[in-house]
C-alpha positions in Angstrom: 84.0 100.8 73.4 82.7 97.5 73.8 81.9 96.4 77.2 83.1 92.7 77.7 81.2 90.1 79.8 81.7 90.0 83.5 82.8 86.9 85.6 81.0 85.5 88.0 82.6 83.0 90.6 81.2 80.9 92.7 83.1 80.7 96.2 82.8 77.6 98.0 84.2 78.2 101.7 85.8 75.4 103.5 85.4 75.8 107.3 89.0 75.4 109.6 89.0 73.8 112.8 90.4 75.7 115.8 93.3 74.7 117.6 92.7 75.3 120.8 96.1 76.2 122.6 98.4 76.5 119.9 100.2 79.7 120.5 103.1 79.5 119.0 103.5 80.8 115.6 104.2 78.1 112.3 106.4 78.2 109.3 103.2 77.5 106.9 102.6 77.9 103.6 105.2 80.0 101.6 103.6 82.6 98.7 104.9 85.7 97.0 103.8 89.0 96.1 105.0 90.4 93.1 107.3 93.5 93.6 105.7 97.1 92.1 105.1 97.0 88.5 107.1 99.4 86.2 104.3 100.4 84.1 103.4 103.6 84.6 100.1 105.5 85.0 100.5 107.5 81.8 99.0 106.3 78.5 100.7 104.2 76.4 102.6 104.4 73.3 99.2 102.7 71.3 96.7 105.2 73.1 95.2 102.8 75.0 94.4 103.4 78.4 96.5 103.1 81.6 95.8 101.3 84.3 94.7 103.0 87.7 97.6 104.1 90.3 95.4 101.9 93.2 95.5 98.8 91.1 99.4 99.4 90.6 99.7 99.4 94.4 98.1 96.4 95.3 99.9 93.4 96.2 99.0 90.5 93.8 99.5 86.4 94.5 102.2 85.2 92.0 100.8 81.7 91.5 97.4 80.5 92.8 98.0 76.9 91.7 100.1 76.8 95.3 98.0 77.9 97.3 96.2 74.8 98.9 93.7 76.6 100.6 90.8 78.6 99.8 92.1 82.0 99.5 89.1 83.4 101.5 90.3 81.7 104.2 93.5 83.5 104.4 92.4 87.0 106.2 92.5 87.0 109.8 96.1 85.0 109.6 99.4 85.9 110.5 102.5 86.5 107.7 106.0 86.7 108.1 107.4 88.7 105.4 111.1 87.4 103.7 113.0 90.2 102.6 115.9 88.2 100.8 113.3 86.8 98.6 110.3 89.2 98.9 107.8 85.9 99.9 105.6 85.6 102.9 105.3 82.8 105.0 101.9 82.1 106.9 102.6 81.7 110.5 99.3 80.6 112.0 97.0 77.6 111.8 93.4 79.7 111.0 92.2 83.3 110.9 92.9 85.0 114.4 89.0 86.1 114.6 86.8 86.6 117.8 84.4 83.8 118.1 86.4 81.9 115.4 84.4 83.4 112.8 84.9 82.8 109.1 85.8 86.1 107.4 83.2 88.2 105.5 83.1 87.4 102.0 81.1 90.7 100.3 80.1 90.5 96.1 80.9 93.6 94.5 78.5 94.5 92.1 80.7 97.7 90.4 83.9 97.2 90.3 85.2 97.7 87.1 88.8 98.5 86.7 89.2 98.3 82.9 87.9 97.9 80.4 89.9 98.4 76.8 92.3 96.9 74.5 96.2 96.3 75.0 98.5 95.7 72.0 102.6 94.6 71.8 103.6 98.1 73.0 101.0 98.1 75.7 103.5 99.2 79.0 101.9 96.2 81.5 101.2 94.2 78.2 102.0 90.0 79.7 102.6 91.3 83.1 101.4 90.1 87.0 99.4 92.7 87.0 97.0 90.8 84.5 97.6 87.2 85.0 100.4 87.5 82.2 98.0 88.0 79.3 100.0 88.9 76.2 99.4 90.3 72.8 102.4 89.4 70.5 103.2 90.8 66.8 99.9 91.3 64.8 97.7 90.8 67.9 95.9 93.2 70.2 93.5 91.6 73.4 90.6 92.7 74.5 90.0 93.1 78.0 87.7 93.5 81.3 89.2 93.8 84.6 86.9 93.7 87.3 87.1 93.2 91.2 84.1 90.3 91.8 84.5 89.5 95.8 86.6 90.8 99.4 87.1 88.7 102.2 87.9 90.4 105.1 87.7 90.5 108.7 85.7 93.8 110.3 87.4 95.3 112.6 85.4 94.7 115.8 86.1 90.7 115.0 90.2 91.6 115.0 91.0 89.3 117.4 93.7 91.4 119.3 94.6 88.9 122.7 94.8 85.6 120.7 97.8 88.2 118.2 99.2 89.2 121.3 99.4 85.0 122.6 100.4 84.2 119.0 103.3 86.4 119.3 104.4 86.5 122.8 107.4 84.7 122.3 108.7 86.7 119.1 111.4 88.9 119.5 110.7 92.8 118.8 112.8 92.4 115.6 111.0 89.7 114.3 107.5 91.2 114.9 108.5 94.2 112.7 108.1 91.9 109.9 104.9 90.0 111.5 101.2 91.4 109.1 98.1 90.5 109.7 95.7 89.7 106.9 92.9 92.4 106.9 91.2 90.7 103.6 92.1 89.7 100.2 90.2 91.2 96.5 89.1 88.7 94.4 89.6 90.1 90.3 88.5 88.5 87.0 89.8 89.3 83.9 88.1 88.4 81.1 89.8 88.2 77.6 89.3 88.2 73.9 92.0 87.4 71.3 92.0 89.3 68.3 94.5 89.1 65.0 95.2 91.4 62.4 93.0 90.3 59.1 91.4 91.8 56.2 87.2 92.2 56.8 86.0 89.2 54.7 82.2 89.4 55.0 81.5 86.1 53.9 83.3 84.4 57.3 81.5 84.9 60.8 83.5 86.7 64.0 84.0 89.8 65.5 86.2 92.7 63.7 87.4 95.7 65.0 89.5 99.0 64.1 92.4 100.3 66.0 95.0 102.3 65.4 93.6 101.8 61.1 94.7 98.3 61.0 92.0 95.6 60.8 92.1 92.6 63.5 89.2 89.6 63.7 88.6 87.2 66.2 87.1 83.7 66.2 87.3 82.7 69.8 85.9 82.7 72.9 86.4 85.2 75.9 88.9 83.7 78.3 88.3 84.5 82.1 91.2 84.5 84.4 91.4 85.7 88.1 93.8 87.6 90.7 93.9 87.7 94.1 95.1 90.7 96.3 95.8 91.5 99.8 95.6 94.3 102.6 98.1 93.7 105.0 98.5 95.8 109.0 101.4 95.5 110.7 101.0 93.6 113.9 102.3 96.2 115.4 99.8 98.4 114.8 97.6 96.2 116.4 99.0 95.0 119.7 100.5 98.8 120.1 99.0 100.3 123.4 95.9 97.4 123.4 
């Protein structure tokens, strides 16, 4: 199998100003997660390989593009979840960190998720669960998925008396619904078209085999990203603290 180029992002982190004082919790930027995928974790109908059951799980961003902050900035802040639309609303103004500290952003240098070829009947084939990368009729993809970066807040830096002020005046039902951002994954995915074609030596690209049909590809790898994140329950948190 051919390994594909990795991505490499640069993260530029924007610093927040504290509010000093403002306790009670905001309606703030609204974002959904994308509800459990249907794909399952057994190969697929073309024998290409599944994705894992931890990736599955995770709870992806639906649309970057609205997000008007950087996304490392996000652990360390409150959410309310929605259930009658499935969204989450951030409630506070910055990260809820001792000493007001920026999360920890950490590279990871092996974190390759996948790496193999989805076709038409490819079970997760244009889903969220890669950025909505499709292979139509006559087409099969090549591709890398690979978590590049976590931000996330240690545990020592939880900052568990500014939660507590946060949500002092939130009613017990309300808090059942009240998650704190523990970090967010960073993932590329980097793509390759390919379409089926006869081998014609006498034009440059890249061929391949699979499943004994012919496909060739003139373009260049694509790079997409993802974004995940761990959520606790306030509750957890505050409980017995």
């Amino acid at each position: 199998m051919k390994k594909l180029s990795l991505i490499t992002v640069v993260v530029a982190v924007v610093c927040c100003s504290f509010m000093a004082g403002k306790n009670l919790l905001l309606n703030g930027p609204k974002f959904r997660f994308l509800a459990n995928t249907k794909a399952s974790g057994h190969f697929n109908d073309d024998n290409t390989e599944p994705l894992p059951k931890s990736y599955l799980n995770r709870k992806f961003l639906n649309d970057l593009s609205s997000i008007n902050i950087d996304v490392n900035l996000i652990p360390g802040n409150l959410v309310s979840y929605i259930p009658k639309d499935s969204s989450y609303t951030v409630r506070t103004l910055h990260g809820l960190i001792k000493g007001d500290k920026l999360p920890v952003i950490t590279a990871i240098n092996d974190g390759l998720i996948y790496s193999d070829f989805i076709t038409p009947k490819t079970s997760f084939n244009g889903s969220y669960l890669i950025a909505g990368i499709k292979a139509n009729a006559g087409e099969v993809i090549e591709l890398s998925i690979q978590d590049e970066s976590i931000a996330s807040v240690p545990d020592s830096l939880i900052d568990t008396e500014k939660i507590k002020a946060a949500i002092a005046s939130v009613s017990a039902e309300d808090r059942e619904n009240l998650f704190y951002v523990k970090s967010i994954t960073l993932t590329g995915l980097t793509n390759r078209l390919f379409k089926q074609s006869k081998f014609d030596a006498t034009k440059n690209g890249l061929y391949l085999e699979l499943n004994g049909k012919t496909y060739a590809s003139n373009e260049k790898a694509r790079k997409d990203r993802l974004v995940s994140m761990f959520l606790v329950p306030v509750k957890n948190i505050t409980a017995n603290r």
